[in-house]
C-alpha positions as CSV (number, residue, x, y, z in Angstrom):
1,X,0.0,0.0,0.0
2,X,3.1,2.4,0.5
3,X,4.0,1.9,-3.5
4,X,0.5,2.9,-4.3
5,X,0.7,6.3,-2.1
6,X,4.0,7.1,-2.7
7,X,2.7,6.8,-6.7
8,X,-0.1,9.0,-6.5
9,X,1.8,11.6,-4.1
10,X,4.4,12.1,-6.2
11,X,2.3,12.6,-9.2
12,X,-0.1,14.7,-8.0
13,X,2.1,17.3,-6.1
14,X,4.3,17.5,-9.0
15,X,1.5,18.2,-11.5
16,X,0.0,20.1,-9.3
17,X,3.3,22.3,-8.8
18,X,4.1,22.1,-12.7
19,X,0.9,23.9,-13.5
20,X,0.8,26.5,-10.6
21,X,4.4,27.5,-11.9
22,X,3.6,27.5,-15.8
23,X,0.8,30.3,-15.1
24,X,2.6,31.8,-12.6
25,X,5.1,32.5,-14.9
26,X,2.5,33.4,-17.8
27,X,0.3,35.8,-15.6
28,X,3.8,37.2,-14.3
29,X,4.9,37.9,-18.0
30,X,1.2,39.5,-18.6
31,X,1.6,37.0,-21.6
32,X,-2.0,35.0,-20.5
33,X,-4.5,37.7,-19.2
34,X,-8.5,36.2,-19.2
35,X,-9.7,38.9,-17.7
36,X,-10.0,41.8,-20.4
37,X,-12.2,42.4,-23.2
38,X,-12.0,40.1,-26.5
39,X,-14.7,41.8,-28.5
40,X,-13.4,42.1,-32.2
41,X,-9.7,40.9,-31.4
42,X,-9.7,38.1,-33.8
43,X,-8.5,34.3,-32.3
44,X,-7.3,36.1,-29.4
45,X,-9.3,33.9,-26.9
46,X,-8.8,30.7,-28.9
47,X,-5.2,31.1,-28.7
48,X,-5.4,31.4,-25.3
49,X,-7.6,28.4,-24.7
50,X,-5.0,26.7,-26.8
51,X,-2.5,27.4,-24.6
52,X,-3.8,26.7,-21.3
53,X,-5.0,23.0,-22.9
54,X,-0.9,22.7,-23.6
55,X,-0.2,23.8,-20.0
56,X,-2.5,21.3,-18.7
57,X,-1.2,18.7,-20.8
58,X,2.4,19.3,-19.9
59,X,1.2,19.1,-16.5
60,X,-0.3,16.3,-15.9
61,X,2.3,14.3,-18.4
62,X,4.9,15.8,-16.3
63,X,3.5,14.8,-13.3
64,X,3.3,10.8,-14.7
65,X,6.6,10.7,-15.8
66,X,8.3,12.4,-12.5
67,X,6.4,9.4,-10.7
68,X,7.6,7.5,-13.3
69,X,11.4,8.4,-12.9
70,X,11.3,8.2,-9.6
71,X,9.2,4.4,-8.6
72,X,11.6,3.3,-11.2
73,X,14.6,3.3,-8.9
74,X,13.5,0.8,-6.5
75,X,10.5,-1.1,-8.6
76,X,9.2,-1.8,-12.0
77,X,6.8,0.5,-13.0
78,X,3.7,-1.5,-13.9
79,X,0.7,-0.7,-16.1
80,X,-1.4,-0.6,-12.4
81,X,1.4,1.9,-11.1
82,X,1.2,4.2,-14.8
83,X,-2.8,4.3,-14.3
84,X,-2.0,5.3,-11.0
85,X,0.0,8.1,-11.6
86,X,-1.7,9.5,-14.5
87,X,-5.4,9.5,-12.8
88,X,-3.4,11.1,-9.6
89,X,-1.3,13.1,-11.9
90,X,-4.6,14.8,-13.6
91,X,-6.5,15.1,-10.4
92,X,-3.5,17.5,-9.5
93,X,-3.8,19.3,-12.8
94,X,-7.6,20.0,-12.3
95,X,-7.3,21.5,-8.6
96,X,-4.4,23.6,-9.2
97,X,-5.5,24.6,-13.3
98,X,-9.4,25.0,-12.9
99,X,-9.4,27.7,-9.9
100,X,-6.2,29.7,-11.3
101,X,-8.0,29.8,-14.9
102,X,-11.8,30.0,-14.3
103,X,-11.4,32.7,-11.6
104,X,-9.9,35.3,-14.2
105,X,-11.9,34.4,-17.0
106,X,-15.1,35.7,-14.8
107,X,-14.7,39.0,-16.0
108,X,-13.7,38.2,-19.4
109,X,-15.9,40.0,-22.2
110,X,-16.4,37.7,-25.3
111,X,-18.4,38.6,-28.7
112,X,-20.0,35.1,-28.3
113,X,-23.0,33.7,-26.9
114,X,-21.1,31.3,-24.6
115,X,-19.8,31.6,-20.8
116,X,-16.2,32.4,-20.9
117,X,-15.4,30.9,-17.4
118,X,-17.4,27.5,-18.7
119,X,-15.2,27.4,-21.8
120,X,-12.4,27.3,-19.8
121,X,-13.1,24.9,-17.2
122,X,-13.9,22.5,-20.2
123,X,-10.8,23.3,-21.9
124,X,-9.2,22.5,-19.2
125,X,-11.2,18.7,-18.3
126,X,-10.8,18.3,-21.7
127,X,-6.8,19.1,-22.0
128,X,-6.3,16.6,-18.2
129,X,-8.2,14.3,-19.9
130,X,-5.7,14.0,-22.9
131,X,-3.4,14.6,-20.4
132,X,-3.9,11.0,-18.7
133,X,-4.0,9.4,-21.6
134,X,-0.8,10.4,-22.9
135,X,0.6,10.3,-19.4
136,X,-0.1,6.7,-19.1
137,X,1.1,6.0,-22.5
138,X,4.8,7.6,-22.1
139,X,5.3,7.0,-18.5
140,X,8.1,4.0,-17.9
141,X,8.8,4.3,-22.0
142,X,12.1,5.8,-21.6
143,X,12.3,6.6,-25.9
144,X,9.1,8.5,-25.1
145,X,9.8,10.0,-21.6
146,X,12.9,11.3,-22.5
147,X,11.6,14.6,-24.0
148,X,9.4,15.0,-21.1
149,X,12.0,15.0,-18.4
């Protein structure tokens, strides 16, 4: 029972601490801002949806393979262990990414007939989603977790 917690421990913290500093360092740069006006600005608010799905992504892989990396030393990372950390890795994602993106995009004005704060909680399920899925498929691959380290 140890394995399993130290697993899904590792994973989550780290996914959790990969995405709080990825937007920390975007909202320090003023380079991710949800909470202004994108009437008539063009794919300005589908770029930035793009780009918090690819922080959330990164996350949560990161998250897997850091679990990954460091099981590995003492035990063989199993497919039980990669579902482990990818579902723990992504739960980490979603607490840290859904309350440091939603919040801002409250007060974001959109020429759409949608809820900007909905679209970005989605984006964001959507993105940990993936997330797991690619998680579990690269973590314990060394070829494939190479890049990600």
């Amino acid at each position: 029972m140890k394995f399993w917690a130290r697993i899904f421990a590792i994973a989550l913290t780290t996914a959790a601490l990969v995405g709080a500093a990825e937007l920390g360092i975007v909202y320090g740069f003023d380079a991710l801002r949800l909470d202004r006006s994108f009437v008539k600005t063009g794919n300005d608010w589908s770029i930035l949806l793009t780009w918090i799905a690819w922080f959330a992504i990164v996350a949560v892989v990161a998250g897997t393979s850091h679990a990954a990396a460091v099981v590995k030393l003492t035990q063989r990372f199993s497919v039980g262990a990669r579902l482990t950390a990818a579902l723990a890795a992504g739960i980490g994602a979603l607490v840290t990414l859904v309350p440091l993106t939603v919040y801002p995009a409250v007060n974001a004005k959109i020429d759409a007939n949608f809820n900007a704060p909905i679209t970005v909680a989605l984006t964001v399920v959507g993105a940990v989603g993936a997330g797991v899925v690619l998680g579990g498929l690269v973590a314990g691959n060394p070829p494939l977790t190479t890049s990600f380290k």
